[in-house]
DSSP file (Angstrom, degrees, kcal/mol; ACC not computed):
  #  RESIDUE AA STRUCTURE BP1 BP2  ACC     N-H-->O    O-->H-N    N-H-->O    O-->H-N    TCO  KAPPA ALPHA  PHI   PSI    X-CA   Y-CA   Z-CA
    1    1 A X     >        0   0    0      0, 0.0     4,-2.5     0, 0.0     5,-0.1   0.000 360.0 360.0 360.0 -41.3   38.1    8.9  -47.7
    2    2 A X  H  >  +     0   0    0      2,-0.2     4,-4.4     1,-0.2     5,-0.1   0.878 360.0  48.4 -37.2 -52.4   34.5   10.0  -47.0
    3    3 A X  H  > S+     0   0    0      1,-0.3     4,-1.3     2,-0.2    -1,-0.2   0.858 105.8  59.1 -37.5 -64.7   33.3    7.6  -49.5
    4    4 A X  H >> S+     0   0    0      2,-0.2     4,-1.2     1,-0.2     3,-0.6   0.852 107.4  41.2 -28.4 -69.4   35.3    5.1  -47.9
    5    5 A X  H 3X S+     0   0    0     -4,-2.5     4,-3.5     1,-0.2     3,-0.3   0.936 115.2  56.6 -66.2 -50.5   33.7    5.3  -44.4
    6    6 A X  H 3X S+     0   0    0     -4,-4.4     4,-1.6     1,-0.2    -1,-0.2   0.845 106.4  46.6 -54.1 -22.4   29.9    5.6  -46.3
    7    7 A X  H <X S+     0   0    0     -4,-1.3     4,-1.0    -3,-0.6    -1,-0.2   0.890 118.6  42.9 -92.4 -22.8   30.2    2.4  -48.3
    8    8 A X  H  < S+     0   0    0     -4,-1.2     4,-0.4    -3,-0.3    -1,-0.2   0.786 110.6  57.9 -71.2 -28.3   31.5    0.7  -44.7
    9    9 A X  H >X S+     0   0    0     -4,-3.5     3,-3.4     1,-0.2     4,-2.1   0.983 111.7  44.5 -53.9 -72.1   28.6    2.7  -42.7
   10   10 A X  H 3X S+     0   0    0     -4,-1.6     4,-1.0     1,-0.4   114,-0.3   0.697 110.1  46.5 -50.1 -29.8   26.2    1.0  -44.9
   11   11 A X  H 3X S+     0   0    0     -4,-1.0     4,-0.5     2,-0.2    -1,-0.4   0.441 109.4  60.9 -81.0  14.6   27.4   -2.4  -44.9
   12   12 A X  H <> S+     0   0    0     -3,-3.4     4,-2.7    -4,-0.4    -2,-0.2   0.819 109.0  50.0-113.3 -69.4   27.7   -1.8  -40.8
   13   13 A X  H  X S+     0   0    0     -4,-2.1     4,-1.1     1,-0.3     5,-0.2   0.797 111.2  39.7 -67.6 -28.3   24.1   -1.4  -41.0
   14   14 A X  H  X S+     0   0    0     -4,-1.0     4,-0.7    -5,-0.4    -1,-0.3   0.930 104.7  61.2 -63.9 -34.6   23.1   -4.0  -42.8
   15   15 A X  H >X S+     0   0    0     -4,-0.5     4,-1.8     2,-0.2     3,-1.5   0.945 113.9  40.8 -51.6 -58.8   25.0   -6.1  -41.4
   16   16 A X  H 3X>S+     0   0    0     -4,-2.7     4,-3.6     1,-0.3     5,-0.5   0.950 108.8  57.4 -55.2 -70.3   22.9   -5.0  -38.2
   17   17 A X  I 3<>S+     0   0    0     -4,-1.1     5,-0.5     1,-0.2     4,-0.5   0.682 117.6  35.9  -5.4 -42.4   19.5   -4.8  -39.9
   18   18 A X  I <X5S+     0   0    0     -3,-1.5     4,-1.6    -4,-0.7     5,-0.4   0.928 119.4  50.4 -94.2 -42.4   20.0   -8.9  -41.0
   19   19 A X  I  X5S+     0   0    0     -4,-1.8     4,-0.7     1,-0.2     5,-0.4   0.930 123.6  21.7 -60.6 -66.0   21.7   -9.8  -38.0
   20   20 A X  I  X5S+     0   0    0     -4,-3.6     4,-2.0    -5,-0.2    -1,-0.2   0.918 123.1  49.9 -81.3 -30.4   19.4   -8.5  -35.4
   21   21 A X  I  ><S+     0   0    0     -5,-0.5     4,-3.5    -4,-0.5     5,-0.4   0.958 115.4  50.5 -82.3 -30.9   15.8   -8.1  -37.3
   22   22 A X  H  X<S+     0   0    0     -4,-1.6     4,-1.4    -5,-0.5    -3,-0.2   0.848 111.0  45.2 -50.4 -90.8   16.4  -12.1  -38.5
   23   23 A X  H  X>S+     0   0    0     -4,-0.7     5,-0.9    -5,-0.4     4,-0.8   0.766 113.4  55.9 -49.5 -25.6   17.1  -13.3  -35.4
   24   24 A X  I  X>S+     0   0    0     -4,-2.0     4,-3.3    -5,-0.4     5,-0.9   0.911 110.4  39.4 -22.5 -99.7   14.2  -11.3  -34.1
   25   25 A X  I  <>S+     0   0    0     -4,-3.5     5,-3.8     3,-0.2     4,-0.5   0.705 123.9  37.7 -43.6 -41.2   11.9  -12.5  -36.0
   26   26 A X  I  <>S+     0   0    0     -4,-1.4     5,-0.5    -5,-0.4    -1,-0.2   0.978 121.2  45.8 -63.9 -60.2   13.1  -16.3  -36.0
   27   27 A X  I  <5S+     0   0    0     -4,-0.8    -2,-0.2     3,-0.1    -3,-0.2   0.786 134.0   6.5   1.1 -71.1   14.1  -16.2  -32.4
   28   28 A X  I  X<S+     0   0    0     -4,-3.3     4,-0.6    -5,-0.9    -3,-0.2   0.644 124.5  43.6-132.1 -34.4   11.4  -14.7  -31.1
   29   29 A X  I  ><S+     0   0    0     -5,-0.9     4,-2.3    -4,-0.5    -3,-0.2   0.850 103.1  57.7 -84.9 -52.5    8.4  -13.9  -33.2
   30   30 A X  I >><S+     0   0    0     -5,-3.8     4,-1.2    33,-0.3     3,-1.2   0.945 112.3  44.7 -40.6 -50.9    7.9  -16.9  -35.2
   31   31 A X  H 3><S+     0   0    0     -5,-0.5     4,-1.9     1,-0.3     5,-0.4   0.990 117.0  48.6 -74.0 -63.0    7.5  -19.0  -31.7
   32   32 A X  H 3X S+     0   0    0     -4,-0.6     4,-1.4     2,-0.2    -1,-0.3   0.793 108.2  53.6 -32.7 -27.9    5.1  -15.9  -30.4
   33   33 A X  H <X S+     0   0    0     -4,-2.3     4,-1.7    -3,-1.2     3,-0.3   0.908 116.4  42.9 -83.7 -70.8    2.9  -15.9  -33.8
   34   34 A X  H  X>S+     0   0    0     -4,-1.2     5,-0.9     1,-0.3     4,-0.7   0.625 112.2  46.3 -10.6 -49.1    2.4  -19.6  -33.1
   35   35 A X  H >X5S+     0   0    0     -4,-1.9     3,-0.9     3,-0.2     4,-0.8   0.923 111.4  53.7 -91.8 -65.4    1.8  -19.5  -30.0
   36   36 A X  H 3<5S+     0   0    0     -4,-1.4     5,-0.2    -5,-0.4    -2,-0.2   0.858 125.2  26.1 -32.5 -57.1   -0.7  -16.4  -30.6
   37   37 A X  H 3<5S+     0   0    0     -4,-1.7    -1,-0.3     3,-0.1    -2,-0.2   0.155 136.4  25.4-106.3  24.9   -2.8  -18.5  -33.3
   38   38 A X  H <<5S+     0   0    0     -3,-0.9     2,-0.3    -4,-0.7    -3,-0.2   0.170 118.8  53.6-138.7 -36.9   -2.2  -22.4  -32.2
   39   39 A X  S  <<S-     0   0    0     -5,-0.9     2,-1.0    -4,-0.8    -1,-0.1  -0.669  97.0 -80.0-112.1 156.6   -1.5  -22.0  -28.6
   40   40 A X    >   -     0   0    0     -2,-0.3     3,-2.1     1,-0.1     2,-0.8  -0.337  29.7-169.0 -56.6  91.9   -2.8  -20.5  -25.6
   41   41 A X  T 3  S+     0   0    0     -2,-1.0    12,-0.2     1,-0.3    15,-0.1   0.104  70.2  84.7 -81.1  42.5   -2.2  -16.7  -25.4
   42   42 A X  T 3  S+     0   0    0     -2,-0.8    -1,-0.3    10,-0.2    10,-0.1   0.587  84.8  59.2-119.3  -3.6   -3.4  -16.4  -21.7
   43   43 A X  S <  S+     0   0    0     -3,-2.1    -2,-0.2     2,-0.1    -1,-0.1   0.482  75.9 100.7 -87.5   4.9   -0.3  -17.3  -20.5
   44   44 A X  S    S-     0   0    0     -4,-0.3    11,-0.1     1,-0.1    12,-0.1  -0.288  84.0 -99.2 -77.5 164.1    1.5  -14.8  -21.9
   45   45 A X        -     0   0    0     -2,-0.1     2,-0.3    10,-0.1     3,-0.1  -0.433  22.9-146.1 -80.4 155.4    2.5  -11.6  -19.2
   46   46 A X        +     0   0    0      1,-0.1     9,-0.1     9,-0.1    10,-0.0   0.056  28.5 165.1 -76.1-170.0    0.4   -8.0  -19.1
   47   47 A X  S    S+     0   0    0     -2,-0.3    -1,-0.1     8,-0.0     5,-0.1  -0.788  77.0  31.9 -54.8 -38.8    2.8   -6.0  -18.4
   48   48 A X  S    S-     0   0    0     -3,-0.1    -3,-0.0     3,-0.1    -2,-0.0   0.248 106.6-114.6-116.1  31.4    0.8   -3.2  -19.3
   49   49 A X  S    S+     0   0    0      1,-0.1    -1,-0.1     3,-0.0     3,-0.1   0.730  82.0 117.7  56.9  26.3   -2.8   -4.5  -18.2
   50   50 A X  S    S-     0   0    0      1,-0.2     4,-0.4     2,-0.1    -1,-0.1   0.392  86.0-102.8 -92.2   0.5   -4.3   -4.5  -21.9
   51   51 A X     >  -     0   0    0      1,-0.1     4,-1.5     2,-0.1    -1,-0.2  -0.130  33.1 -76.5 105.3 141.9   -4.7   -8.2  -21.4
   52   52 A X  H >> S+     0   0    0      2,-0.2     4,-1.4     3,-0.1     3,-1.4   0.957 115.7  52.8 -36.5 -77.2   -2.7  -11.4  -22.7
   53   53 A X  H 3> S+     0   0    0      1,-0.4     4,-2.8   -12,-0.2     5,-0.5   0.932 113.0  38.2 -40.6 -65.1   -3.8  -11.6  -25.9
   54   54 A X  H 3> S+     0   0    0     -4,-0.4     4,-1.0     1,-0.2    -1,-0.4   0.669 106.9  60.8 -97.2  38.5   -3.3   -8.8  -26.9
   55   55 A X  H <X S+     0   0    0     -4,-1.5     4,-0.6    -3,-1.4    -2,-0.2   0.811 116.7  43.6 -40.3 -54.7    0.0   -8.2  -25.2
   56   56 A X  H >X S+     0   0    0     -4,-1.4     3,-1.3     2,-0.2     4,-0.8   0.941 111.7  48.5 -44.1 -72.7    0.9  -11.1  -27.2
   57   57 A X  H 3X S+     0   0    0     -4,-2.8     4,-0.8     1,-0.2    -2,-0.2   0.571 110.8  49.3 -30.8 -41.4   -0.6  -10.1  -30.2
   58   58 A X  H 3X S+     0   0    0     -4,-1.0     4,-1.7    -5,-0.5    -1,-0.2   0.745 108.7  59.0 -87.9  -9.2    1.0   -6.5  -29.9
   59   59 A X  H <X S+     0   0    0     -3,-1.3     4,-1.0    -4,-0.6     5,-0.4   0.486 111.4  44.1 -74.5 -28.2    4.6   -8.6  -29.3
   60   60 A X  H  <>S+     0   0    0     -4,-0.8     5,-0.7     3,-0.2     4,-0.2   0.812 105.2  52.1 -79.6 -50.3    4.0  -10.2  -32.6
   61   61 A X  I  <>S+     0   0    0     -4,-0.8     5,-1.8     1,-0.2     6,-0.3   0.969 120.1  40.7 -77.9 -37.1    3.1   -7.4  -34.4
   62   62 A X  I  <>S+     0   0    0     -4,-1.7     5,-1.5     1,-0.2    -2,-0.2   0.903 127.5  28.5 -70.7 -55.6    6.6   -5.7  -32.9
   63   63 A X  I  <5S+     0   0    0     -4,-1.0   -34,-0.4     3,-0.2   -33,-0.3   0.666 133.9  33.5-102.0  -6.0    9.2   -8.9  -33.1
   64   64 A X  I  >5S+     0   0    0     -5,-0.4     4,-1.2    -4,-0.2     5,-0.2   0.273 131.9  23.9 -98.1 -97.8    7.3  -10.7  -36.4
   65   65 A X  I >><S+     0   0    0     -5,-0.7     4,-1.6     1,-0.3     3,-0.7   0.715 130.9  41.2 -28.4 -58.6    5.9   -8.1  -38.5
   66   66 A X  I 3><S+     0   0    0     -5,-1.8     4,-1.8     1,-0.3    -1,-0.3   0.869 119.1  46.6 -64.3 -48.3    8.4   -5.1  -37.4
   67   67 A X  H 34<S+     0   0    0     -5,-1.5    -1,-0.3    -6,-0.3    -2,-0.2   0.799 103.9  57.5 -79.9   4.1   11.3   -7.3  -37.4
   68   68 A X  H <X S+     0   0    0     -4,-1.2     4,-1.0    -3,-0.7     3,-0.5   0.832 115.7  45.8-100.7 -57.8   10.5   -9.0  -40.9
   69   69 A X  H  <>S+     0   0    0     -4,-1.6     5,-6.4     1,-0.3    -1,-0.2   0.604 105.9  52.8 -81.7 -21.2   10.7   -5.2  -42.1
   70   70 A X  T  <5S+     0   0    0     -4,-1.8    -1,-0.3     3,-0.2    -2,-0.3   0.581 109.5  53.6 -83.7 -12.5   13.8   -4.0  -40.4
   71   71 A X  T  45S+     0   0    0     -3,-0.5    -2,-0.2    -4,-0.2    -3,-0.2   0.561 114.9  35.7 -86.0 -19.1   15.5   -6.9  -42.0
   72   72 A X  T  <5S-     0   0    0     -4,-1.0    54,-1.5     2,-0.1    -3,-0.2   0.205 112.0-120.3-105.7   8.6   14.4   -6.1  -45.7
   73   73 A X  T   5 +     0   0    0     52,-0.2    54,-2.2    -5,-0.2    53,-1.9   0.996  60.8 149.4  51.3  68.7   14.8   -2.1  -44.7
   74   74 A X  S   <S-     0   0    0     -5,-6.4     5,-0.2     1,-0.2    -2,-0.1  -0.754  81.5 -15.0-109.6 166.2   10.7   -1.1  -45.6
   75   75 A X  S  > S+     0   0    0     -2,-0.3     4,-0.9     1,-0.2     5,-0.4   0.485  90.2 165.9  87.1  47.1    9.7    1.3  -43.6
   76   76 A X  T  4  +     0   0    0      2,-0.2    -1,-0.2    -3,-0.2     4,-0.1   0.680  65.2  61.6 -66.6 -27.4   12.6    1.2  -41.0
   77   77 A X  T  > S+     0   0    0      2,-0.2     4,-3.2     1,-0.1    -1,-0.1   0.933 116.0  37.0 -90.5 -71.3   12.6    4.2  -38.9
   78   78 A X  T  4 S+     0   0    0      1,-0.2     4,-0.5     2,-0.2    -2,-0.2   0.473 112.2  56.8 -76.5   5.7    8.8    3.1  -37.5
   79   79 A X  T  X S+     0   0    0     -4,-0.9     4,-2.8    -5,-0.2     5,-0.5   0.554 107.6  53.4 -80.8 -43.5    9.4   -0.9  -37.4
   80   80 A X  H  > S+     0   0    0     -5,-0.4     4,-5.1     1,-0.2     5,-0.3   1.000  98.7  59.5 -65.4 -52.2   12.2    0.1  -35.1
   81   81 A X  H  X S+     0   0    0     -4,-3.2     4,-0.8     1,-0.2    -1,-0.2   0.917 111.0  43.2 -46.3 -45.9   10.0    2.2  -32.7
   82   82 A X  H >> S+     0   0    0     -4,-0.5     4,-2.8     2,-0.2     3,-2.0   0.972 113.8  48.0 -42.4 -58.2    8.0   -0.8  -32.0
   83   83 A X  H 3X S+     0   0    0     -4,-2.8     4,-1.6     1,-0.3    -2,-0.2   0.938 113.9  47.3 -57.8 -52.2   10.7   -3.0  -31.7
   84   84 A X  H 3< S+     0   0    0     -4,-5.1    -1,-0.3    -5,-0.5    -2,-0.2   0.771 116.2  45.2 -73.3  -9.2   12.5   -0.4  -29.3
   85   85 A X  H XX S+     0   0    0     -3,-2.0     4,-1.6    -4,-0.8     3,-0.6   0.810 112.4  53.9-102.9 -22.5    9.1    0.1  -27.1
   86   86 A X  H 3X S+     0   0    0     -4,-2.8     4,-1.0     1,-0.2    -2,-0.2   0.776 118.7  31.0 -49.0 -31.7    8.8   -3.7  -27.2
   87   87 A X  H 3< S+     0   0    0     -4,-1.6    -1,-0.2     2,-0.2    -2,-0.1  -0.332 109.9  67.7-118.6  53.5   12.4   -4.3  -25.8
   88   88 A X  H <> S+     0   0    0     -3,-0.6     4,-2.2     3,-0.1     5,-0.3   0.492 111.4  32.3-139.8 -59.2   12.2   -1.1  -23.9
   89   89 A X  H  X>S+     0   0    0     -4,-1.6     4,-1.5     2,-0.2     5,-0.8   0.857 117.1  57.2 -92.3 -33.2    9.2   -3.1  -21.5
   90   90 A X  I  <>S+     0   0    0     -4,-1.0     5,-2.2    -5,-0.3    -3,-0.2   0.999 113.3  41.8 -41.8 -60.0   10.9   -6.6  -21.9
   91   91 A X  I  45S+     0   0    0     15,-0.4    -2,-0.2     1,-0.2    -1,-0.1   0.953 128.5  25.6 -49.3 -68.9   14.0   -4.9  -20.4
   92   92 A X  I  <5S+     0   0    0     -4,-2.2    -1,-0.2     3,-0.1    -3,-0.2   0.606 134.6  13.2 -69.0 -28.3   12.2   -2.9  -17.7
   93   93 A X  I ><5S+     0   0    0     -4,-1.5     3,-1.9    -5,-0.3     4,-0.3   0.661 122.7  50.6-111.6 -81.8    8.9   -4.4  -16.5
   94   94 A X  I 3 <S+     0   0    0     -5,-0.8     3,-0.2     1,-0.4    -4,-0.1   0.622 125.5  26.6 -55.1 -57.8    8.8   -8.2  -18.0
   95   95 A X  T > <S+     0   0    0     -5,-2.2     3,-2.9    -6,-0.2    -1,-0.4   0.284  81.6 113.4 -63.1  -9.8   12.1   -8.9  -16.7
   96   96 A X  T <  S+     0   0    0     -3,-1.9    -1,-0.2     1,-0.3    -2,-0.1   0.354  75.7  46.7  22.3 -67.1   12.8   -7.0  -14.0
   97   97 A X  T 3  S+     0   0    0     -4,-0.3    -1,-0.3    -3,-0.2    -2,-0.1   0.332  98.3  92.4 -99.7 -21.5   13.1   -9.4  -11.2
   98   98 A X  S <  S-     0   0    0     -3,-2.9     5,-0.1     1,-0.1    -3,-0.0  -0.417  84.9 -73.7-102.5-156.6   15.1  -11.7  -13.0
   99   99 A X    >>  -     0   0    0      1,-0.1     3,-1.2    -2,-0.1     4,-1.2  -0.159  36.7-112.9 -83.5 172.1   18.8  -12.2  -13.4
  100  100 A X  H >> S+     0   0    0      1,-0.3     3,-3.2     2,-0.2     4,-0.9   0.889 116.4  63.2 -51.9 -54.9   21.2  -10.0  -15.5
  101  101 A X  H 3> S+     0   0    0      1,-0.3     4,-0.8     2,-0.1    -1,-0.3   0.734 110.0  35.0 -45.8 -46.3   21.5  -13.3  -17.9
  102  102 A X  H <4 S+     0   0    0     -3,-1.2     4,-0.4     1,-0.2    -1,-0.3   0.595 115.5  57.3 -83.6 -17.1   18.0  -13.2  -18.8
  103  103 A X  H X< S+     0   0    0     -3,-3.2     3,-3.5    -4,-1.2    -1,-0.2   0.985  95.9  69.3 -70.2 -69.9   17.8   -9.2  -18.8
  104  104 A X  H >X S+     0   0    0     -4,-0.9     4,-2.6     1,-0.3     3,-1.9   0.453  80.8  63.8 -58.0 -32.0   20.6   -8.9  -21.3
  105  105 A X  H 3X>S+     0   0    0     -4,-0.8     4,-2.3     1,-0.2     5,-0.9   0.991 109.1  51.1 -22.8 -73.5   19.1  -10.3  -24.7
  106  106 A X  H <45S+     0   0    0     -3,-3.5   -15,-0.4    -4,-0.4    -1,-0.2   0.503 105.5  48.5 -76.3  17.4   16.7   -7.3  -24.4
  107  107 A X  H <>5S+     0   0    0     -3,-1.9     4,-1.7     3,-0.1    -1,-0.3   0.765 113.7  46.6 -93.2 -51.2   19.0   -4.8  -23.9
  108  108 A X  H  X5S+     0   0    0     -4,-2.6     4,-1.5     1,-0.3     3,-0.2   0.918 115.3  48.5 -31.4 -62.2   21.2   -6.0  -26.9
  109  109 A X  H  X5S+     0   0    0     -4,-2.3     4,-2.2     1,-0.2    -1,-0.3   0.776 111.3  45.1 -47.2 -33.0   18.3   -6.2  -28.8
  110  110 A X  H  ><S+     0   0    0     -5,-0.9     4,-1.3     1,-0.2    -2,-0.2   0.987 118.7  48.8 -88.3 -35.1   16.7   -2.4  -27.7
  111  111 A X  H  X S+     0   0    0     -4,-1.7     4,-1.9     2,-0.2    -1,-0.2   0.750 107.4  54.6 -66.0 -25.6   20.5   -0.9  -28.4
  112  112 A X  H  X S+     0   0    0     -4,-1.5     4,-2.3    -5,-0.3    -2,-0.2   0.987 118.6  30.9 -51.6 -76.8   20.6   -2.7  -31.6
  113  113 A X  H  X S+     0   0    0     -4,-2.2     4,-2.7     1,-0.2    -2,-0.2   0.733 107.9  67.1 -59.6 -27.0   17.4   -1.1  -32.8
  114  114 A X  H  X S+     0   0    0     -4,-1.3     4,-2.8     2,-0.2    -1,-0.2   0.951 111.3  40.9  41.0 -91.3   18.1    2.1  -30.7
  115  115 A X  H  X S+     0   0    0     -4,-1.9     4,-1.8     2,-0.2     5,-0.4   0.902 110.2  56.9 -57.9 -36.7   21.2    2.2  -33.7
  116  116 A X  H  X S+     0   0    0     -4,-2.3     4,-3.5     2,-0.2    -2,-0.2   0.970 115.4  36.8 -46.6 -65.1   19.1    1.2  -36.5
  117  117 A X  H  < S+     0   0    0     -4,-2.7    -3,-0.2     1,-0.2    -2,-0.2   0.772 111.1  51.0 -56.9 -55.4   16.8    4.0  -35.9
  118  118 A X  H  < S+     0   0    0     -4,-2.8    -1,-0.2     1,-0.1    -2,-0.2   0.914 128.0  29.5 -39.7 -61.2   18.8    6.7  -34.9
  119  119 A X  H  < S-     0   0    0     -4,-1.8     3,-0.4     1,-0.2    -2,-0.2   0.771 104.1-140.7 -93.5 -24.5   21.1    5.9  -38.3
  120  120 A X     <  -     0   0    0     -4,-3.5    -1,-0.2    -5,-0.4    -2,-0.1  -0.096  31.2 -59.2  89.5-179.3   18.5    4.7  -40.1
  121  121 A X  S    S-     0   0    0     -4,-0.1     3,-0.3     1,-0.1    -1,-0.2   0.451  74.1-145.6 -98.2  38.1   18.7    1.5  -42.6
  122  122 A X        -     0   0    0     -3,-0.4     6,-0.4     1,-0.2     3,-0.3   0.464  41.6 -36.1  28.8-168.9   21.4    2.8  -45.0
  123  123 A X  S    S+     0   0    0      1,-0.3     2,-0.6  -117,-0.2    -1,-0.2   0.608 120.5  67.4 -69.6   0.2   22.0    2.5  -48.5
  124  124 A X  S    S+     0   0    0     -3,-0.3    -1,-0.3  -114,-0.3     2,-0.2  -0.450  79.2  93.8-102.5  57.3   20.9   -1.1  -48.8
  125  125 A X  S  > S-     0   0    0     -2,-0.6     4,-1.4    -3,-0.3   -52,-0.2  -0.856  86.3-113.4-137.2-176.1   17.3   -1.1  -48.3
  126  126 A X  H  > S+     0   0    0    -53,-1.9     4,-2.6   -54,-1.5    -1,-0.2   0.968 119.6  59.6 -79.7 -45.9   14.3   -0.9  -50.0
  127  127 A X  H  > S+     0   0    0    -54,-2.2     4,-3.0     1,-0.2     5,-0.2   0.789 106.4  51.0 -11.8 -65.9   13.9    2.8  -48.0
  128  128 A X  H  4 S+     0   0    0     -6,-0.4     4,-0.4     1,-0.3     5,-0.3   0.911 107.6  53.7 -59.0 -83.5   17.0    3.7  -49.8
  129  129 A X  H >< S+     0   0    0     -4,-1.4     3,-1.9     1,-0.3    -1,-0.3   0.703 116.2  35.9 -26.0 -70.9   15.4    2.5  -53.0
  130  130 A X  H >X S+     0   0    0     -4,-2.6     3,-3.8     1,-0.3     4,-0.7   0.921 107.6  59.3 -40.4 -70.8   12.5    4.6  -52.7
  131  131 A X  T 3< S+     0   0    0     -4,-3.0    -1,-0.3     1,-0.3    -2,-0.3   0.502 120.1  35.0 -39.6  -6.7   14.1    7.7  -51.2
  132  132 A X  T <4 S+     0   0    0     -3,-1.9    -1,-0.3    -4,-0.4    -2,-0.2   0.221  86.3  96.2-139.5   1.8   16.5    7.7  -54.7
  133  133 A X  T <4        0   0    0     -3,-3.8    -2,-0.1    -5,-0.3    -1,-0.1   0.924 360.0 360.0 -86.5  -4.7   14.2    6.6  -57.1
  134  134 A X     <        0   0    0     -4,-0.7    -1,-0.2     0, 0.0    -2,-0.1   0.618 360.0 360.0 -73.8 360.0   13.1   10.2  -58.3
């Protein structure tokens, strides 16, 4: 029965892992990278008074790079910490002031990774790979 429950844990988490780091990245980084190198990063918000750019620039590295790698399971545990301090200040600072509709994306999103992290990216990732290949 154990068995049972691990080979469904791991498809649970993958399932999350495609689900949330894809739409990440598509969603929400791709239009940020763009924006970052084609577009005008000085409209993007401070929140934390390093500047636009890189505000931007660190928002990229977090929902491109980080989610690109929570979606192939590299290096999962520390893609997710970005990702969770990224939707950690979306949630709390960026948004703030507006309404719950607009909040709640980045709450999904930071409980999503929140579970990723905490459980880590199971047995279908490259992690997994590694961790077994000795």
């Amino acid at each position: 029965m154990n068995l049972f429950l691990e080979k469904y844990n791991d498809l649970a988490l993958l399932f999350l892992r495609l689900v949330f780091g894809l739409e990440m990245l598509v969603q929400h980084g791709w239009g940020k990278g763009v924006k970052l190198f084609t577009g005008d990063p000085s409209s993007f918000p401070d929140p934390l008074g390093v500047g636009s750019e890189a505000s931007l620039a660190l928002t990229v590295l977090a929902e491109g790079l980080c989610a690109f790698l929570v979606t192939i399971g590299l290096f999962t545990r520390w893609a997710t910490l970005l990702l969770i301090i990224t939707m950690g200040v979306a949630f709390l600072i960026v948004h703030m002031g507006d309404p719950w509709a607009d909040r709640e994306m980045a709450l999904l999103y930071l409980a999503a990774f929140v579970a990723i992290g905490v459980f880590g990216p199971g047995r279908y990732s490259i992690d997994d790979q590694w961790r077994n290949r000795s």
